[in-house]
PASEFI-718465 format. One record per residue (C-alpha): x, y, z; residue in three letters. Coordinates in steps of 0.05 Angstrom, whole numbers, plus 32768, in hexadecimal, padded with zeros to 4 digits. Example, Ala and Ser with C-alpha at 12.3 -4.5 7.8 and 13.67 -1.06 7.14 Angstrom:
! residues 2
80F67FA6809CALA 81117FEB808FSER 
This chain:
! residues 819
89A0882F8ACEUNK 89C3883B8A8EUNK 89B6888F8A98UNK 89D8887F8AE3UNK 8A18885E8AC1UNK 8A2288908A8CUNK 8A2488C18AC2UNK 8A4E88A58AECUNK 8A7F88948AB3UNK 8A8588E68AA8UNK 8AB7890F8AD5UNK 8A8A892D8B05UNK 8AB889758AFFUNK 8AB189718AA8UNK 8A7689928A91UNK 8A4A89688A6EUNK 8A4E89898A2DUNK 8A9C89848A2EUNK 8A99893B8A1BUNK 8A83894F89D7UNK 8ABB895389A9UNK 8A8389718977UNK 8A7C89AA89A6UNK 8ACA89BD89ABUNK 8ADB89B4895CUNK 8A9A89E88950UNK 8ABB8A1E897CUNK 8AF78A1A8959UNK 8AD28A188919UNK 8AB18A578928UNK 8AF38A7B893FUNK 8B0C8A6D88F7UNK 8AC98A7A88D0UNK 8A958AA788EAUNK 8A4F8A9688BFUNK 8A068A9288D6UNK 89EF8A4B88BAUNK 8A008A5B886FUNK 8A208A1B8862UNK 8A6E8A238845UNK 8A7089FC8800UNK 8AB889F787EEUNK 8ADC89C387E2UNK 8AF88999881FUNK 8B3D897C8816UNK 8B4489338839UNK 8B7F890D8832UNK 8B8288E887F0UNK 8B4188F687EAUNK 8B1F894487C9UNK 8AD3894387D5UNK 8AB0898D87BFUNK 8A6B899E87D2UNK 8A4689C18794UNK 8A0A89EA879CUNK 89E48A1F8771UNK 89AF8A588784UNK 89638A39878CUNK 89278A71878BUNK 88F68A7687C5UNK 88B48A5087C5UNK 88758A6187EFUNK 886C8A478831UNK 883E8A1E8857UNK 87F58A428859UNK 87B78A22887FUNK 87828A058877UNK 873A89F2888DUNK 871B89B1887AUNK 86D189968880UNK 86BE894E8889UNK 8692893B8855UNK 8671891A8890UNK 864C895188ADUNK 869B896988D7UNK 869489A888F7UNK 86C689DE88F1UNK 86F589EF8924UNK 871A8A298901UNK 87608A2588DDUNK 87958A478900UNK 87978A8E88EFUNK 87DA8AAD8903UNK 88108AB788CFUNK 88418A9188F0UNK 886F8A5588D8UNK 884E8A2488FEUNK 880A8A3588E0UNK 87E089E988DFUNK 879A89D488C0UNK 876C89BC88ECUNK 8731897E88BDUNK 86FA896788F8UNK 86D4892A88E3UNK 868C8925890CUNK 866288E38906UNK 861B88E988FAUNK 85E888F48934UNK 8624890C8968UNK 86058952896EUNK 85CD8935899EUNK 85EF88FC89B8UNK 85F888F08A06UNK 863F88ED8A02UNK 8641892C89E3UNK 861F894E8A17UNK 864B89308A52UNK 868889468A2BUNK 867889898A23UNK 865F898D8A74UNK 86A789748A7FUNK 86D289A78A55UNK 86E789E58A74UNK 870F8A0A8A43UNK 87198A418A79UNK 87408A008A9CUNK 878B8A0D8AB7UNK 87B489DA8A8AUNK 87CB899B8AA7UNK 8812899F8A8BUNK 884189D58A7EUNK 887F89D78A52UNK 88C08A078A56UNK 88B08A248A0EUNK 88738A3989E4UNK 884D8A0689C5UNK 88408A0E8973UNK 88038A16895DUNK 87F089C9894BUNK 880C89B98990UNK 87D589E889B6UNK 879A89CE8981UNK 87AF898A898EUNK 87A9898B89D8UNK 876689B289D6UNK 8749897689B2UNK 8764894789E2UNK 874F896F8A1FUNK 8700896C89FFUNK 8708892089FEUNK 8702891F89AEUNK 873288EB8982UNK 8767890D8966UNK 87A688FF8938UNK 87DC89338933UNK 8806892D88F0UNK 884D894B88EFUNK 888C894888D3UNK 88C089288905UNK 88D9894D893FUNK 889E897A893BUNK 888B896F8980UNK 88508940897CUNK 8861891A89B9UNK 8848895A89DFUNK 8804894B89C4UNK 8816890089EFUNK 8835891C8A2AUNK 87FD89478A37UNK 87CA890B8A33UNK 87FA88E18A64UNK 87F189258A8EUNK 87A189258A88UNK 879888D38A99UNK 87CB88E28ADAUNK 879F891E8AEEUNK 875788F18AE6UNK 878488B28B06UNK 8774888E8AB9UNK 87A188658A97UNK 87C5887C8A5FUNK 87E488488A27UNK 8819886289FAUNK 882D883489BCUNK 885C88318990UNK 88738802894FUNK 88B787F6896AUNK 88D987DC89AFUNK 8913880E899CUNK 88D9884A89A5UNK 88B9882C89DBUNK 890288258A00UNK 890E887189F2UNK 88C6888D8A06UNK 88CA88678A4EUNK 890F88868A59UNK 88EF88CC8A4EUNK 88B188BB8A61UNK 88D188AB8AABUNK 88F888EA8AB7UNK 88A7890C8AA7UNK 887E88ED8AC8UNK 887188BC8B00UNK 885E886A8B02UNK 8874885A8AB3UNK 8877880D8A97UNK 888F87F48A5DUNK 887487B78A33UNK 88A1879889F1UNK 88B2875889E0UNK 88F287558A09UNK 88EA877C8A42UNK 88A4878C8A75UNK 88B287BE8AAEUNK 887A87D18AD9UNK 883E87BC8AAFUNK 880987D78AD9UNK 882588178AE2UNK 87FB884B8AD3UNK 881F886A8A87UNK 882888278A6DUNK 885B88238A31UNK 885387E189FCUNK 884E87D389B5UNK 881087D2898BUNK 881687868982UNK 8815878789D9UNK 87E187AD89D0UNK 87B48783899BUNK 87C9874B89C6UNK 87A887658A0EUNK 876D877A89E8UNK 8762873889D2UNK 876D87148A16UNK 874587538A33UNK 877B875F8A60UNK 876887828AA4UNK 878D87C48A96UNK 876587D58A5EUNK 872B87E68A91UNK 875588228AB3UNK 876488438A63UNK 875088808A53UNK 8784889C8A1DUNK 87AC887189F0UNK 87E3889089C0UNK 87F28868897BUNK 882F88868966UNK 88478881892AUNK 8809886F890DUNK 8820887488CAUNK 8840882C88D2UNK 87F3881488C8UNK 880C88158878UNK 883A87DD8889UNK 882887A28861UNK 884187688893UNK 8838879388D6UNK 87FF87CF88C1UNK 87C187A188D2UNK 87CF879E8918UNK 87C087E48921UNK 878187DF88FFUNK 877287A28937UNK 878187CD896FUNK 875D8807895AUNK 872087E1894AUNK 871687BC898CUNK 872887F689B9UNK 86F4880289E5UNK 86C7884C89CBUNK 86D288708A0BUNK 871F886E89FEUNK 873288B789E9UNK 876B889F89B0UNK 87A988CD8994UNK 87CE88B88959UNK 881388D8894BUNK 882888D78902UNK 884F88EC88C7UNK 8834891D8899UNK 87F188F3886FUNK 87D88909882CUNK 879188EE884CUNK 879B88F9888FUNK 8747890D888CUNK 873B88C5886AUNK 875588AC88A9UNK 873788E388DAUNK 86EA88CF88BDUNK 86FB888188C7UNK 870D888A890DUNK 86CF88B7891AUNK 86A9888388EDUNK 86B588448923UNK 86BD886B895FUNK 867D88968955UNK 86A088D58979UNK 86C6890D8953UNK 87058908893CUNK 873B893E892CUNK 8775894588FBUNK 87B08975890AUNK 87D8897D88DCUNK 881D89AE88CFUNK 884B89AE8890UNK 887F89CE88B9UNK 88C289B988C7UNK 88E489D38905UNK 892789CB88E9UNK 892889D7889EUNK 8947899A8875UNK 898489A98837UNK 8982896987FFUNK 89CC895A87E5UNK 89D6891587B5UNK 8A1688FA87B0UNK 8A1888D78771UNK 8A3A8890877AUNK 8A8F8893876FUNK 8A7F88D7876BUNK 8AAF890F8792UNK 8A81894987ACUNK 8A3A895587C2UNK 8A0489748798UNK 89CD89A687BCUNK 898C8988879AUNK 895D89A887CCUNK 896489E287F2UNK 894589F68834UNK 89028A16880AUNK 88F189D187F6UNK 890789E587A9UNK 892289B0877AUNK 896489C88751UNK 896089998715UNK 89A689B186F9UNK 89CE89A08739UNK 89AD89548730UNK 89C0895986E9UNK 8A08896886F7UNK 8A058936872CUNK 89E489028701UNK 8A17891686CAUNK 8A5588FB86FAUNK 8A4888AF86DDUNK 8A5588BE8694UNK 8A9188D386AAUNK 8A99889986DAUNK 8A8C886086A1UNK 8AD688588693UNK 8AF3885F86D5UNK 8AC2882186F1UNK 8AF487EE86E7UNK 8B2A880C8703UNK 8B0D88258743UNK 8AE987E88751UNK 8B3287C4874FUNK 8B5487F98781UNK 8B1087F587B4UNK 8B1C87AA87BCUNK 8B6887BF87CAUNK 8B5087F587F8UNK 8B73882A87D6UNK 8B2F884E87CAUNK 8AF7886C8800UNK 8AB6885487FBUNK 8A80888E87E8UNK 8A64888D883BUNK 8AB3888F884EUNK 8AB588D08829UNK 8A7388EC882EUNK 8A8288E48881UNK 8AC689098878UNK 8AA3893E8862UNK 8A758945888FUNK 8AA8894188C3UNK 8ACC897888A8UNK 8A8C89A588A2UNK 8A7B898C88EBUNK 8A36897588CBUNK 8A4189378902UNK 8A1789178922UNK 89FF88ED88E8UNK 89D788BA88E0UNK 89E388858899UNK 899F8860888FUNK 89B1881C8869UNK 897C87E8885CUNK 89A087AC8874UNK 89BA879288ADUNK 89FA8778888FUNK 8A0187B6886BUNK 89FD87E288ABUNK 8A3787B588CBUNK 8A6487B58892UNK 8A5B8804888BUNK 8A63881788DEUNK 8AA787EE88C9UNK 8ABC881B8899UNK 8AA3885988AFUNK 8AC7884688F4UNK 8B0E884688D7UNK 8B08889488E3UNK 8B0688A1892FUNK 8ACD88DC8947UNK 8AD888D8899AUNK 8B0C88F889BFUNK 8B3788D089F3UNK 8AFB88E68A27UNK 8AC388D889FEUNK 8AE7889089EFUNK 8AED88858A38UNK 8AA688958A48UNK 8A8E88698A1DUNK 8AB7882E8A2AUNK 8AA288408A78UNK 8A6188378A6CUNK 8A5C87FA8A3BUNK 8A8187D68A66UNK 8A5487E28AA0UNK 8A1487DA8A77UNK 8A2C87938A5EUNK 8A34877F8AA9UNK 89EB876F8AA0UNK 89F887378A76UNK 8A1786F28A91UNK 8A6086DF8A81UNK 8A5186B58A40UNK 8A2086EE8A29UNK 8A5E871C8A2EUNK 8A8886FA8A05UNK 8A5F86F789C8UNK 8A7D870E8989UNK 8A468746897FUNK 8A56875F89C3UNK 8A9F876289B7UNK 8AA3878C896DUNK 8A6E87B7898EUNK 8A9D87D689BBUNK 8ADF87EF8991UNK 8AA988088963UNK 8A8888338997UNK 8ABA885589B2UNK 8AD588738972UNK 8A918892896BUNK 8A69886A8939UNK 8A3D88388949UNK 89FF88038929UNK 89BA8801892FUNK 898C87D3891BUNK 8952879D892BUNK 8988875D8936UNK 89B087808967UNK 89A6876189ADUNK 8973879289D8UNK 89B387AB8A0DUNK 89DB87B889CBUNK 89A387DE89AFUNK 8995880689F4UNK 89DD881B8A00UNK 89E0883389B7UNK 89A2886989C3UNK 89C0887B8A02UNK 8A06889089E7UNK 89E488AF89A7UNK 89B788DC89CEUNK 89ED88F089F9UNK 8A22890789C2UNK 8A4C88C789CAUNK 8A4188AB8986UNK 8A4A88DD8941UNK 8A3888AD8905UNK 8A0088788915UNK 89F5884688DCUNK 89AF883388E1UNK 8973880C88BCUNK 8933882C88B3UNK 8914881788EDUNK 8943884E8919UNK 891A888388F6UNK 88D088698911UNK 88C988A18943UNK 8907889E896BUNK 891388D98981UNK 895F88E38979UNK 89728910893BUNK 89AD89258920UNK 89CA895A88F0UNK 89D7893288BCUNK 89B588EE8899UNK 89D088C98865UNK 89B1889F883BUNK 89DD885F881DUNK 89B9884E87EBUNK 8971886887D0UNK 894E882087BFUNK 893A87E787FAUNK 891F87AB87F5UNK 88DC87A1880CUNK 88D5875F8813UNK 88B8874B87D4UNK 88E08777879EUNK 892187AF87A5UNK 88FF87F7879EUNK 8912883887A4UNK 88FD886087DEUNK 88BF887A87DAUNK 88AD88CA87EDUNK 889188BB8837UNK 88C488868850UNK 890088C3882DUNK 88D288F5885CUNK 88D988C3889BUNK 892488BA889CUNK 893189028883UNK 890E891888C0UNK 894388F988E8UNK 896F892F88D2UNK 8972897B88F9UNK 896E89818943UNK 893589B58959UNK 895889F3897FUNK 899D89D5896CUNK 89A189D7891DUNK 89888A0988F6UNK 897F89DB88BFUNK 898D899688AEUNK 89B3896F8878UNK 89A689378851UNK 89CC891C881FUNK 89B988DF87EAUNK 89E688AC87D0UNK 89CF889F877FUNK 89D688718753UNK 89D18878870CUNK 8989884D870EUNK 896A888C8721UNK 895188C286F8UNK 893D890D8703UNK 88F38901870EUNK 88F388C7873BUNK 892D88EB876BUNK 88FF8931876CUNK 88CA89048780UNK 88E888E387B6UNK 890C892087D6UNK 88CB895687C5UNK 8894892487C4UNK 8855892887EFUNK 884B88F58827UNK 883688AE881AUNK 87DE889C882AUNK 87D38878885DUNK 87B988398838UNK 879F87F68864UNK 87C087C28864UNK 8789879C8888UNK 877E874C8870UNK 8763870F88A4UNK 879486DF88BDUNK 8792869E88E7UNK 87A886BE8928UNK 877286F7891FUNK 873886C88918UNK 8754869E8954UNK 875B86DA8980UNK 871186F5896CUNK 86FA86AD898FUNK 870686CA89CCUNK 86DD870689C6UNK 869686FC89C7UNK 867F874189B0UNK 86A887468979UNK 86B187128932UNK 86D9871388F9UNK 869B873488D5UNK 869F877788FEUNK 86E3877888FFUNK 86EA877988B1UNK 86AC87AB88AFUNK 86D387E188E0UNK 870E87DC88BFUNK 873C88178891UNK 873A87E4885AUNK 86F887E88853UNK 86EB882E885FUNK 87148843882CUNK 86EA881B87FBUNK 86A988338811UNK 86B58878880EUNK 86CA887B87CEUNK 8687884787B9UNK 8654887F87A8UNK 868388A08771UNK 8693885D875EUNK 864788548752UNK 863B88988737UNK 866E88888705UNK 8651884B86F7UNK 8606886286E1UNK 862988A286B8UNK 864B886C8693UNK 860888358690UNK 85DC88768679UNK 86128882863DUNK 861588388636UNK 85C48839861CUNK 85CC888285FAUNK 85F5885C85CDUNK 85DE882085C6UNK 85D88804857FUNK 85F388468565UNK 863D883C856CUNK 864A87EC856CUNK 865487F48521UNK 867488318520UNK 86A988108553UNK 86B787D48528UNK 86C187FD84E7UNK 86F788238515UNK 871687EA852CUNK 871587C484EBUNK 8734880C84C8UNK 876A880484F9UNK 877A87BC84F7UNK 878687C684ADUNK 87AE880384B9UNK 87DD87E884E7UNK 87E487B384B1UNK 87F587E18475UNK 8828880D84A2UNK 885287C784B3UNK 884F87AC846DUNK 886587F68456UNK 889C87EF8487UNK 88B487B08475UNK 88BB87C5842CUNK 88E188018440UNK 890B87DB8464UNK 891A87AD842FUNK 892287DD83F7UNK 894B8816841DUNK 8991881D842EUNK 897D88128472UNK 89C58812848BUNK 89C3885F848AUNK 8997885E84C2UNK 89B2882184EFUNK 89F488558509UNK 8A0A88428552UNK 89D788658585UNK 899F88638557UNK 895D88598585UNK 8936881C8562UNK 88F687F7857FUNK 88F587AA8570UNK 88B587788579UNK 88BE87338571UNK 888787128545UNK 887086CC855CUNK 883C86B38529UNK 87F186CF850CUNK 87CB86B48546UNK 880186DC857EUNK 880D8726858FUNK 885287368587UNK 8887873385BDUNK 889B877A85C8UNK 88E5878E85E1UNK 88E287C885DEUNK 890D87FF85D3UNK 895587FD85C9UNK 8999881785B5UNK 89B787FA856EUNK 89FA87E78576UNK 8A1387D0853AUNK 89F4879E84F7UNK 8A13876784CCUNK 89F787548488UNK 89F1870E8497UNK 89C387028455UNK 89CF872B840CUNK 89878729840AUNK 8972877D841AUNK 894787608464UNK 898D87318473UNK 89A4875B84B0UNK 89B1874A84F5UNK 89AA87928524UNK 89D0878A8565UNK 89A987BB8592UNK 89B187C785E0UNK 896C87AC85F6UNK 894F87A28644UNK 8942875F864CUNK 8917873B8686UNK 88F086FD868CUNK 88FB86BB8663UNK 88FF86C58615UNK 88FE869C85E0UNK 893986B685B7UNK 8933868A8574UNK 893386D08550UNK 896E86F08579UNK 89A786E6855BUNK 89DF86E2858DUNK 8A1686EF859DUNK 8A08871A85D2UNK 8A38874885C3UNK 8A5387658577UNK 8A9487498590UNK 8A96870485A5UNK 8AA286CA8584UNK 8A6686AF855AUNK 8A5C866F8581UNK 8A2C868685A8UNK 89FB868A856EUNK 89E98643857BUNK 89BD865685ACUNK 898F866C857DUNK 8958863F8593UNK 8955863F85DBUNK 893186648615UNK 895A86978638UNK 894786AE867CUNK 896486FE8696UNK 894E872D86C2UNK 8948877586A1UNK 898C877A868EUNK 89A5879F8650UNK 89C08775861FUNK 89DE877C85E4UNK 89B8874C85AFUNK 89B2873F8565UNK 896B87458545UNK 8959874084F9UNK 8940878584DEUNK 88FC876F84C4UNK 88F58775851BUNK 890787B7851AUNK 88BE87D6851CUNK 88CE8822852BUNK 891088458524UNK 891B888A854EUNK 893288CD8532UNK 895F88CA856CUNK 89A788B2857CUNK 89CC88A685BDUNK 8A0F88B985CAUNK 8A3B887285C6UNK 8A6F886385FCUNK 8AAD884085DFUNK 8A9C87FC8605UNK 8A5D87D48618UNK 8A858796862DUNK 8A6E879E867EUNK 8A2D879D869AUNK 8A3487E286BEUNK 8A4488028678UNK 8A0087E48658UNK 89D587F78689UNK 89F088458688UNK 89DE88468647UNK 899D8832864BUNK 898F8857867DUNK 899E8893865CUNK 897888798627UNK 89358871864FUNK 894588C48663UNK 894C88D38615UNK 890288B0860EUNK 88E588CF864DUNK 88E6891A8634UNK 88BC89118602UNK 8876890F85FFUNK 884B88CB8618UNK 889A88B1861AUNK 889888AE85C4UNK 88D488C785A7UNK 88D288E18561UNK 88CE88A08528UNK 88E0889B84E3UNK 88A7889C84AFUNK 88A98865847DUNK 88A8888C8443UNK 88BF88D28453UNK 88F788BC8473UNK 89108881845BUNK 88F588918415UNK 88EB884E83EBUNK 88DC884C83AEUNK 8892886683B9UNK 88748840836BUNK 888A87FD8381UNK 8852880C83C6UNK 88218843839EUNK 87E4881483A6UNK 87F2880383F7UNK 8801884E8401UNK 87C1886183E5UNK 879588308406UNK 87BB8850844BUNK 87A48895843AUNK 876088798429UNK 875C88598478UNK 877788968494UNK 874688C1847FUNK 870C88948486UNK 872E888E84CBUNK 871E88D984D4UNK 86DD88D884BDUNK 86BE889F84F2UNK 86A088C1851FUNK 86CC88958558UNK 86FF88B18549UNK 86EB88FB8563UNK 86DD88D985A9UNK 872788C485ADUNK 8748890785C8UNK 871089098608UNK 872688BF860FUNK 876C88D9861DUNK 875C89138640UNK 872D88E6866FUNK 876E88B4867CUNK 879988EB8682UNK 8770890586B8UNK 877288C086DDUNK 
C-alpha cells in the first residue's frame, strides 16, 4: 500500500530518477571535475566554517586467498574454490559419525541430480560462495553462509524459498528484528507468490506458504507445536550472529534445538572467527552434514576517516587495502593538545549556537563531496532525536522531493485514527522528513518506522540517524556511515565498540553496483588510543560465544512437550558444546601437569620456600634502601613537574598495600624540616571508595588549605584524575620519565588529557614498565651509612641466581606469554 502511494505521489511524466536531487548535483559535479573514484581531498570551504580532509599514501597488502578446512570430526572435503578471482571463498564440511551408511544418506543422494536445471535464475552471475552455497542446499545438507554485508547472502534464501515452492514445502524465514522482517516481506512479495509475515505488531497471511516472523514467533510455535510446522521443510535464521546476544542470543539456541531433523536449516551471518565451531555443533544435534561458506570479500571496498572531536578536517586512517596509517591517527589524535585551551571557550559559544557541532560539519562535508546518502549510527534514542534536529537545520530535498514526501506521509498516516494523528511524534516527524533527514530507531511507532524505510530506499531521505539495531541485516546502504561516538552502553557498563559490531554498521556503508567504494568516518575522543582504534577498525570478527542459561519461561514451555526436558535441552545446546570440545585438551593438560606434579615431588617443596623466603627478604632490603635514600637525598631534584612517580599506600604489617598506581607529580611542599616531611601533589586515577587519612588534600596545589580537614574520612570517585597530596615515604618507584605540563589542571577535561597521555608514555614500553630510578646509582646516598644492608642485598641476589627456581622462571613467562 505504501509502494502504491509513493507512486502515485510522483508525476507520472518525471522519470523516477529525476526526483533525486543526489542524481542532478553529481552531473554537475562531473561537468566541473572529471575523476574515476579517486576521492578529491582538499579543503572544503563552508560558511563560517573550514573543514580539510587529510590523507597520506598507504602500501598494498595481500588479498583474500582460500582455503580448505577438515572437521576434526571425520568432515569430508568438498574442495576450496580454485579460481583466482576476488570472490574466491573456503568451503569447512563438518560430517557426524556413522552418516556414511546411514538411510538418510542414501535417499539424499537418490534425490540429487546435479545435472538438474536450477529452480531460480538471477539477471547477473552469481559469486562463487553464492553457487557453493546453493549446491549444499539443493543436496538437502545444513548449511551457513558467512559474509560481509551486502554480499548477497539472501540469494543463498531466495533460492531455498524457490526449492520449498517447487516441492509445495513450507519455507520459514526469520529474522532478529520486525524492522527486517517488514523489509524481506516487501521484497519477498514482488518475488515470489503467497508470502506472510509474523512480528509482534503486525500478522498478514500466516499460513501462507513463505511465512515471515521473528525467532521469538518462532520459539513460541515450536513450543505450542503449532500446525504449520508440519508443512516446513527449509527455515532461514538470518542474522544468526545475534545468538551472542546476552538478553536475546538464547532464543536462537531454543529454536534450533527443537526444530524437527528433517528440516534442511540456512543460517545467514556476518563473518565468524569459528564459524566451523558452530558448523560441527549443528551437525553434532542434527546428525546430518553441515556446511560453512565463507568469503572475506567485500563487494564495495570500505575507506576509514576519524574525525577527532572539535576537530576541523577528516583523517584517512584506513584505506581501501585494509592498511592501518598510524601517522594520520597520530596527527588526528594530536588535534586535542591543541584543543586543551580552546575547551572553555568553545563550550561557551556552542551553548550560544555560534559554533557547529562535529556531525553538523562532518555532514557539510559530505554534502559538498556528494558522499550523501549517509547514515549517523548513535546509541541512544534521545541522542538520535536531538541530532536528526540539528543535522535538519540544513535542507537536502528539492521543492519536488519535499512535495513527494509530504504526499505520501500524509497519505500513509490516513491509516491511523484522528487522535493517533495528532500525536506529537507524528507531528515533528513530518517537517523533518521532508528536508531530507529522518530517525530511526526501536521507540518509533511501527507506521513511523515503515514510512521511514520506504522513503530511504527510494532516495527521499539523505542523512538517516539511526541506533544499531538499523544495521541488523536491513538491506538499505548508503555511501556514507558515520559513527557519533565510538563507546555504547551495554546495559551493564559504557564500552567501546568492539571489532564485529564496528564490522556490522560499517557494512552499512557502499552500495553494490552503485559505489565503488564506501566511506566511513569515526568521531574520537581523546579516551581512545592508537591500539584500541586499529583494533576496532582492522580487527577480526567477534566468536560466536552462547549465551545460553535456563529461565522460568523455558522450563514452563518444556511442560508442554513430552519428548523433550530441560535435561536435553541443556545437553544440545552451543553452551555446552563449546565446553566439551575443548574437554580432552583440558584433560591432556591436566595429566602433563599431575605427571610433573609426582616427578617433583619432595624435590622442589624446599627449594620453593628458600625462593620465596630469598625474595620476601629482598623486597624488604630494596624498600628500607629506598626509604633511606629518600630521607638522606636531596630528593627535590627529582620531584620537577611531569615527573612519572608510582605511590602505594601502606595499611599496617598484617595488610598488602593499597596500590594507586601510577601518576604525574605536580608539585611538593615541605610541610615537616625533618628530610621524609614532604607532601607530593601527583595527578593520580582514582576509583572506588578510599580511605584517604594519608592523602593530604587539597585537591588541588592551589586551593585554600581548608580542605585538609578531611584527612580522616572515606572518599568515594569514579576513576577520575585527581590531583592529590601524598607524603614521599609513599612514593615507592620514581620514573626516568617526564611529561610535558600544560599551564592549568583546574578542569576535569584538562586532568584527564594528561593522564591519558600519560598511560601512552607507559604503554610503549615493555610489559607497560617504564624506566625507574635505582636507589643508589641514581639517587646516590651516602652508600657507608647502608654498607651492611647493601651487602646482605648482593648476598640474596646471587643466592637468588643460584636456586635452581629461579632458571624455571623465563619458560614460566614464555608459557603465559603464549596464553
Amino acid at each position: 500500500a505504501f509502494r502504491f502511494l509513493l507512486m502515485s505521489a510522483r508525476d507520472p511524466k518525471r522519470p523516477r530518477d529525476a526526483y533525486h536531487s543526489s542524481e542532478i548535483e553529481r552531473d554537475a559535479n562531473k561537468k566541473r571535475q572529471r575523476r574515476d573514484d579517486v576521492i578529491d581531498l582538499t579543503v572544503v570551504q563552508e560558511s563560517k566554517m573550514s573543514s580539510s580532509v587529510h590523507s597520506s599514501s598507504a602500501g598494498d597488502t595481500k588479498g583474500d586467498t582460500g582455503d580448505t578446512s577438515v572437521s576434526s570430526s571425520g568432515a569430508a572435503n568438498l574442495g576450496s574454490n580454485s579460481s583466482k578471482g576476488r570472490d574466491r571463498c573456503s568451503h569447512y564440511t563438518s560430517i557426524p559419525a556413522g552418516w556414511e551408511n546411514s538411510e538418510e544418506k542414501k535417499k539424499r543422494d537418490l534425490a540429487y541430480d546435479p545435472n538438474r536445471a536450477p529452480v531460480r535464475k538471477w539477471p547477473f552471475t552469481l559469486d562463487d560462495f553464492q553457487k557453493e552455497a546453493i549446491q549444499c542446499v539443493e543436496k538437502g545438507d545444513n548449511v551457513m553462509v558467512a559474509a560481509h554485508t551486502s554480499a548477497g547472502k539472501t540469494v543463498v534464501a531466495e533460492y531455498a524459498i524457490a526449492l520449498g515452492q517447487q516441492k509445495n514445502a513450507r519455507t520459514l524465514y526469520t529474522t532478529p528484528i520486525k524492522a527486517l522482517s517488514n523489509q524481506k516481506f516487501r521484497e519477498f512479495s514482488e518475488d515470489f507468490k503467497d508470502v506472510g509475515l509474523m512480528t509482534g505488531d503486525i500478522t498478514i497471511n500466516p499460513n501462507a506458504n513463505v511465512l515471515i516472523l521473528t525467532t521469538e514467533i518462532l520459539r513460541n510455535m515450536l513450543y505450542r507445536g503449532s500446525e504449520i510446522l508440519r508443512e516446513v521443510r527449509y527455515v532461514v535464521f538470518d542474522e544468526v550472529h545475534y545468538m551472542r546476544d546476552r538478553t536475546r542470543g538464547v532464543v536462537w539456541e531454543e529454536s534450533i534445538i527443537l526444530l524437527p531433523k528433517s528440516v534442511t536449516l540456512i543460517f545467514l551471518s556476518a563473518t565468524l572467527s569459528n564459524a566451523n565451531e558452530f558448523c560441527d555443533w549443528i551437525a553434532h544435534i542434527k546428525e546430518s552434514p553441515c556446511h560453512v561458506i565463507m568469503t572475506e570479500f567485500r563487494p564495495t571496498p570500505l575507506v576509514h576517516y576519524v574525525f577527532p572531536t572539535g576537530g576541523d578536517g577528516l583523517r584517512l586512517v584506513v584505506d581501501k587495502e585494509g592498511k592501518f596509517n598510524g601517522r594520520n591517527f597520530d596527527l588526528a589524535v594530536s588535534h586535542f593538545a591543541r584543543q586543551m585551551d580552546r575547551d572553555n571557550a568553545i563550550r561557551s559559544y556552542r551553548e550560544r549556537g555560534e559554533v557547529q557541532s562535529d556531525t553538523q560539519k562532518i555532514v557539510k562535508v559530505i554534502k559538498e563531496r556528494d558522499w550523501l546518502p549517509a547514515i549517523v549510527f548513535c546509541f541512544s534514542r534521545r541522542g538520535c532525536e536531538g541530532l536528526a534536529i540539528e543535522i535538519a537545520k540544513t535542507n537536502f530535498n528539492i521543492k519536488e522531493e519535499q512535495k513527494a514526501v509530504e504526499e505520501v506521509f500524509q497519505n500513509a498516516i490516513l491509516s491511523l485514527s484522528e487522535e493517533d494523528q495528532e500525536l506529537q511524534e507524528i507531528k515533528r516527524m513530518l517537517p523533518i522528513l521532508m528536508r531530507g533527514v529522518a530517525v530511526h530507531h526501536s521507540g518509533l511507532i511501527p507506521i513511523l518506522k515503515e514510512i521511514v524505510e520506504i522513503l530511504f530506499s527510494e532516495g527521499f531521505i539523505k542523512v538517516l540517524v539511526a541506533t544499531e539495531t538499523f544495521a541488523m541485516g536491513v538491506n538499505m546502504p548508503a555511501r556514507t556511515a558515520i559513527f557519533h561516538k565510538i563507546n555504547k552502553f551495554d546495559g551493564q557498563s559504557v564500552r567501546a565498540l568492539t571489532s564485529g559490531e564496528y564490522i556490522q554498521m560499517s557494512g552499512r556503508a557502499g552500495r553494490r553496483n552503485k559505489d565503488k567504494q564506501g566511506i566511513c568516518i569515526m568521531i574520537l575522543d581523546d579516551q581512545i588510543d592508537k591500539e584500541e582504534c586499529k583494533t576496532i577498525l582492522t580487527g577480526k570478527p567477534t566468536p560466536l560465544v552462547s549465551t545460553f542459561r535456563l529461565t522460568y519461561n523455558m522450563l514452563l514451555n518444556l511442560l508442554r512437550i513430552e519428548t523433550v526436558n530441560a535435561e536435553s535441552i541443556i545437553m544440545g545446546s552451543f553452551h555446552i558444546f563449546q565446553h566439551s570440545v575443548s574437554k580432552p585438551e583440558m584433560e591432556q593438560a591436566l595429566k602433563k601437569i599431575e605427571r610433573a606434579q609426582k616427578a617433583l615431588e619432595g624435590k622442589v617443596d624446599t627449594e620453593v620456600d628458600n625462593y620465596l623466603q630469598l625474595l620476601s627478604q629482598k623486597a624488604k632490603l630494596e624498600e628500607d634502601i629506598w626509604q633511606f635514600s629518600l630521607s638522606n637525598v636531596n630528593i627535590a631534584s627529582f620531584l620537577q613537574p611531569g615527573r612519572l612517580v608510582f605511590v602505594e599506600e601502606p595499611r599496617g604489617r598484617s595488610l598488602p598495600k593499597l596500590t594507586w598506581g601510577w601518576g604525574v607529580v605536580v608539585d611538593f611542599r615541605r610541610k615537616y624540616k625533618k628530610a621524609d616531611g614532604i607532601i607530593v601533589y601527583v595527578l593520580l586515577n582514582c576509583k572506588g571508595i578510599h580511605d584517604l587519612s594519608s592523602i593530604k588534600f587539597p585537591i588541588h596545589p592551589e586551593e585554600k588549605a581548608s580542605n585538609s580537614k578531611n584527612e580522616n574520612s572515606k572518599v568515594y570517585v569514579d576513576n577520575k584524575p585527581l590531583v592529590v597530596g601524598v607524603m614521599i615515604s609513599m612514593v615507592t618507584k620514581i620514573s626516568a620519565i617526564r611529561m610535558y605540563m600544560p599551564t592549568d589542571l583546574s578542569t576535569h577535561d584538562q586532568r584527564r588529557q594528561l593522564m591519558f597521555h600519560m598511560n601512552e608514555a607507559i604503554r610503549n614500553f615493555p610489559d607497560r614498565r617504564p624506566p625507574i630510578l635505582d636507589a643508589i646509582k641514581d639517587l646516590q646516598p651516602n652508600i657507608l651509612l647502608i654498607d651492611e644492608q647493601c651487602s646482605k642485598l648482593n648476598s640474596i641476589k646471587n643466592r637468588l641466581a643460584q636456586n635452581k627456581t629461579h632458571s624455571l622462571l623465563p619458560s614460566i613467562r614464555e608459557a603465559k606469554l603464549k596464553d
